[in-house]
NUNU-968504 format. One record per residue (C-alpha): residue in one letter; x, y, z. Coordinates in Angstrom, 1 decimal. Layout:
N
A|X|Y|Z
...
//
This chain:
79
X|30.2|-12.9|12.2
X|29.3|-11.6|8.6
X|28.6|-7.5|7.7
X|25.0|-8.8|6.8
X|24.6|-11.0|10.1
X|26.0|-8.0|12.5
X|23.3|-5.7|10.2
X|20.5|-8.1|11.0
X|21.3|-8.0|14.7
X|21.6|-3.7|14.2
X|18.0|-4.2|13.2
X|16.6|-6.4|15.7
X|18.1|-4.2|18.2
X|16.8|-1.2|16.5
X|13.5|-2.6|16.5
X|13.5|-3.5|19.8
X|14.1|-0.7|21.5
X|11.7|1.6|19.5
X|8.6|-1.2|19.0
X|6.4|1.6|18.0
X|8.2|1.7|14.9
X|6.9|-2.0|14.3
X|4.1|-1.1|15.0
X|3.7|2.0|12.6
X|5.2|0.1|9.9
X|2.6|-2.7|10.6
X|-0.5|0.1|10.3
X|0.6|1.1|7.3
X|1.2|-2.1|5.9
X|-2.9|-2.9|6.7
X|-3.8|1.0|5.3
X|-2.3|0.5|2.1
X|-3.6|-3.2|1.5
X|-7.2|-1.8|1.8
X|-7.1|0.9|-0.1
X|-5.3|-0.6|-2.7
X|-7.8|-4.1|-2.6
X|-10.7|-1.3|-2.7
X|-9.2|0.5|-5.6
X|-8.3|-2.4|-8.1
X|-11.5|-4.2|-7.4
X|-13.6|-0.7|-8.4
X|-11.1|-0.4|-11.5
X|-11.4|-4.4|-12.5
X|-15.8|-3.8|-11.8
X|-15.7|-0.5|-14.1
X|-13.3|-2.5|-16.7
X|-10.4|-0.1|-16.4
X|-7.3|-1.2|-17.9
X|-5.3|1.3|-17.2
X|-6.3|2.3|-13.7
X|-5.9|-1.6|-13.0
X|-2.0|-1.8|-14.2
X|-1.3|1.7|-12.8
X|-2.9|1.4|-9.0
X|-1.2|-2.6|-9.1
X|2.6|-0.9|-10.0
X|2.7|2.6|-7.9
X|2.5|2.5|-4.7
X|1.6|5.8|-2.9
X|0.8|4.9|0.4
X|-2.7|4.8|-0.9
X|-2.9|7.8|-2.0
X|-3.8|7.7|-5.2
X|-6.0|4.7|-4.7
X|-7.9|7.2|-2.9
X|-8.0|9.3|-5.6
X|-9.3|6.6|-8.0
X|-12.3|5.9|-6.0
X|-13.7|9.0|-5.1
X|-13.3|10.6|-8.1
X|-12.7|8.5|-11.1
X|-14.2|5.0|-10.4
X|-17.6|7.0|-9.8
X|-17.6|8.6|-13.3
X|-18.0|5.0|-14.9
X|-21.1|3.5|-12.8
X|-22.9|7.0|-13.7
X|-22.6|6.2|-17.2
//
């Protein structure tokens, strides 16, 4: 058996016998997809390069998605 197959089975095992961390990594997985689908499509709407290429590269655990919307995304549609 090779390092990288005894890892994989270290993981599997891992995962096993903790499934709440699947779980957890799962719910973050679906948080951060939403935010993020909310904040590029308010930053592609408003015509906001920048915010666009930014919120597609970093990823903050939505975070700063967050931030876009409620407080910079608004600015354009008031305009």
């Amino acid at each position: 058996m090779t390092p990288k197959e005894q890892e994989l089975i270290n993981y599997a095992h891992y995962l096993n016998t903790h499934p709440w961390l699947a779980v957890l990594f799962v719910a973050i997985a679906v948080w951060v997809i939403i935010w993020k689908g909310i904040a590029l499509w308010k930053a592609a709407r408003n015509n906001s390069t920048p915010w666009f290429i930014v919120l597609l590269i970093v990823n903050t655990l939505g975070i700063l998605e967050i931030i876009y919307i409620f407080f910079f995304s608004n600015k354009k549609n008031q305009e």
